[in-house]
C-alpha positions in Angstrom: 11.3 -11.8 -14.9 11.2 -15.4 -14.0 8.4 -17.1 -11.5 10.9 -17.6 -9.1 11.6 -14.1 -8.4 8.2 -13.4 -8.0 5.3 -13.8 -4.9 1.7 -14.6 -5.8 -1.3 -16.6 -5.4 -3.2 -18.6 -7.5 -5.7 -15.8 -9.4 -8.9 -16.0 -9.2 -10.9 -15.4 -12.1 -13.0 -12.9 -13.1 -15.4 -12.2 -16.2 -13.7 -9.9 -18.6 -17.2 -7.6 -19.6 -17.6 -3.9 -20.3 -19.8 -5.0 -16.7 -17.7 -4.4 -13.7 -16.1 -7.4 -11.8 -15.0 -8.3 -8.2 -11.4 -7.4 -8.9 -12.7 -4.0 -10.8 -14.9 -3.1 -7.9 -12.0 -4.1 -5.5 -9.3 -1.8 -7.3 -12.0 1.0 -7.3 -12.2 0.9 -3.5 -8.3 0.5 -3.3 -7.6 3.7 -5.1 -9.8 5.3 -3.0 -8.8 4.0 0.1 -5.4 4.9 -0.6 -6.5 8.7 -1.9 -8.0 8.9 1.6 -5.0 7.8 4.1 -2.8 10.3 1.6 -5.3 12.9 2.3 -5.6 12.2 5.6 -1.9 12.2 6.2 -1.7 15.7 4.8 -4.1 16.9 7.2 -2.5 15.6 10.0 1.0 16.9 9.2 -1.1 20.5 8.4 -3.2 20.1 12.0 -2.1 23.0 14.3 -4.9 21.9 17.1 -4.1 19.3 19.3 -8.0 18.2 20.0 -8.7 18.1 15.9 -5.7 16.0 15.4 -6.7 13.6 17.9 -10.4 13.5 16.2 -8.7 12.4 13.0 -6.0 10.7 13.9 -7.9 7.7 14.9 -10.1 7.7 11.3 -6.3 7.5 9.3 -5.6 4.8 11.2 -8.7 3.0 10.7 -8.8 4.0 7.0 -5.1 3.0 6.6 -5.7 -0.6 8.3 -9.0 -1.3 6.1 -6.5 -0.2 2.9 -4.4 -2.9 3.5 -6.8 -5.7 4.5 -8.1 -4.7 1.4 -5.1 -5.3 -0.5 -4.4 -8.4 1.6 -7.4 -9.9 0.2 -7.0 -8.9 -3.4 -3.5 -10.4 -3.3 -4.6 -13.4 -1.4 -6.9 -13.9 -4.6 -4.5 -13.4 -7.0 -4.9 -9.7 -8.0 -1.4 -8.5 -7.3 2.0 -10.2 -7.2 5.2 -9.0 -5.9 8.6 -9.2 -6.9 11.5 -11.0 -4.3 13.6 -8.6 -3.2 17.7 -9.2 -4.2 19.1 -9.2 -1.2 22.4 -7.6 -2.8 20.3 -4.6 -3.8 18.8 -4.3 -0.2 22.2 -4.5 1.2 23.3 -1.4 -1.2 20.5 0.5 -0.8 20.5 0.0 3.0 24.8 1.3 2.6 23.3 4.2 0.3 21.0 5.5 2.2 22.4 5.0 6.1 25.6 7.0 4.6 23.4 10.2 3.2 21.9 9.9 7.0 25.1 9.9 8.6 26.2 12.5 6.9 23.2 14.7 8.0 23.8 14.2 11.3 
C-alpha cells in the first residue's frame, strides 16, 4: 500500500528498551479501555433493571469517550495510521448491505 492511500501523522519517537515507553504504556491503557466499554456494553444489553442501567449507563459512556480521546492522541502522535477508504468499495458495500436489510423487512 502506497502513502497516498493512507492517513497519519508524523510519529513520534519512542525508545525501543525491554523498559516500557509512552506508546507501550498508551496501547496498555487502550486495550483496556476498549476491554471495559465491551464489557460494559454486555452488561447493559443483559441489564433487566431500569435504575442499574441508568447507574452504568453513564460510566460506558464516560469510558467509551476517554477510549477514544485516547486513541485520538496516540494517532495524533503517530502511533496508528489508517487506510483511505475506496469509495467504489463503500459504494458496494453500502448496495450489499442496504439490499440484505430490505430484504428483512
Amino acid at each position: 500500500m502506497n502513502n497516498e492511500n493512507k492517513v497519519m501523522n508524523p510519529k513520534v519517537e519512542v525508545p525501543s528498551t525491554v523498559d516500557m515507553n509512552d506508546k507501550d504504556y498508551l496501547n496498555d491503557l487502550l486495550e483496556c479501555l476498549k476491554n471495559m466499554v465491551n464489557n460494559y456494553s454486555y452488561a447493559l444489553n443483559e441489564l433487566s433493571n431500569r435504575e442499574l442501567y441508568d447507574k452504568i449507563k453513564p460510566i460506558f459512556d464516560k469510558t467509551s469517550n476517554l477510549q477514544r480521546l485516547f486513541f485520538d492522541y496516540a494517532f495524533q502522535r503517530g502511533w496508528y495510521e489508517l487506510e483511505k477508504a475506496d469509495a467504489q468499495k463503500i459504494t458496494e458495500a453500502y448496495q450489499k448491505y442496504n439490499g440484505q436489510v430490505q430484504e428483512m423487512v
